[in-house]
C-alpha positions in Angstrom: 13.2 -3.8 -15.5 10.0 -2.5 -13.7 9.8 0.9 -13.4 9.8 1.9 -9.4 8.6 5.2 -10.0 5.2 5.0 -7.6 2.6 7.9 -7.5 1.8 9.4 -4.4 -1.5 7.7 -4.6 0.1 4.5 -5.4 2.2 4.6 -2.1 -0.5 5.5 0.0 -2.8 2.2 -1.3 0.6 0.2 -0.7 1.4 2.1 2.9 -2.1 1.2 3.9 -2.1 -2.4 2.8 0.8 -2.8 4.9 -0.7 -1.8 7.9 -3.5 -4.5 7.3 -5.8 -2.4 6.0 -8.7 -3.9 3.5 -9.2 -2.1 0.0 -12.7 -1.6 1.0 -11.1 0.1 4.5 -8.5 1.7 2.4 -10.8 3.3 -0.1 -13.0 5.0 2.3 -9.8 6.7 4.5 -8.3 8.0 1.5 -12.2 9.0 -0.2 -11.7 7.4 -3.4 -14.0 3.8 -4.6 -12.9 0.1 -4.0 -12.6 0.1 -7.5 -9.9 3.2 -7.4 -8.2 1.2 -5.0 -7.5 -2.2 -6.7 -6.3 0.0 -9.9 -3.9 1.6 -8.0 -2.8 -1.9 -6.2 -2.5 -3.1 -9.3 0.0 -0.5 -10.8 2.0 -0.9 -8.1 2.5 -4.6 -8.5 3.1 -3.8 -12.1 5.6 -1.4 -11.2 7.4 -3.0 -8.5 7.3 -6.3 -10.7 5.8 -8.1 -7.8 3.4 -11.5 -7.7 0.7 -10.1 -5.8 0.1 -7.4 -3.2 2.6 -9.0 -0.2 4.9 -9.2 -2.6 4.7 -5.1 -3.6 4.4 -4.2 0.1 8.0 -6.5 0.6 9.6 -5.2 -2.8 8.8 -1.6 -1.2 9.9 -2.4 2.1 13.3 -3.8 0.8 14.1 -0.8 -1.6 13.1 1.9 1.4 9.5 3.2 -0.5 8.1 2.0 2.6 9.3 2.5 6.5 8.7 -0.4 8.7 9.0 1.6 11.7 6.3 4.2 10.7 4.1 1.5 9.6 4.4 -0.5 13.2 3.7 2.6 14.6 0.6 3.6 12.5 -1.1 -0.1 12.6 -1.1 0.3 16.3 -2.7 3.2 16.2 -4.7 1.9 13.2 -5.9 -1.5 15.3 -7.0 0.7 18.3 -9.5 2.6 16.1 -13.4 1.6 16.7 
């Protein structure tokens, strides 16, 4: 079984993709590299036991890591940046 045990990091990279964010865009909000980014992505997929990033942002949806309803909220405010 994967272990679902996310760091705080981890869910932050995940919370971000799911508000549509790139890495690239992801990287620079949270100060860390591209690079930083797509190692933490990839734990998480590890992880959650997921195919690819959709997949982790669904597995964490479905087992309550993730809140829909903070993450519609925060991609609107997200899309009406710039």
């Amino acid at each position: 079984m994967p272990q679902t045990n996310l760091t705080e990091r981890e869910l932050q990279c995940l919370y971000y993709t799911a508000c549509g964010l790139r890495e690239r865009e992801i990287a620079e909000l949270l100060g860390i590299s591209p690079h930083t980014t797509r190692v933490h992505m990839v734990n998480d997929k590890k992880r959650l036991g997921a195919r690819n990033k959709t997949h982790s942002v669904m597995i964490a949806l479905l087992s309550g890591k993730l809140d829909l309803q903070v993450i519609r909220k925060d991609k609107q405010f997200i899309g009406n940046q710039g």
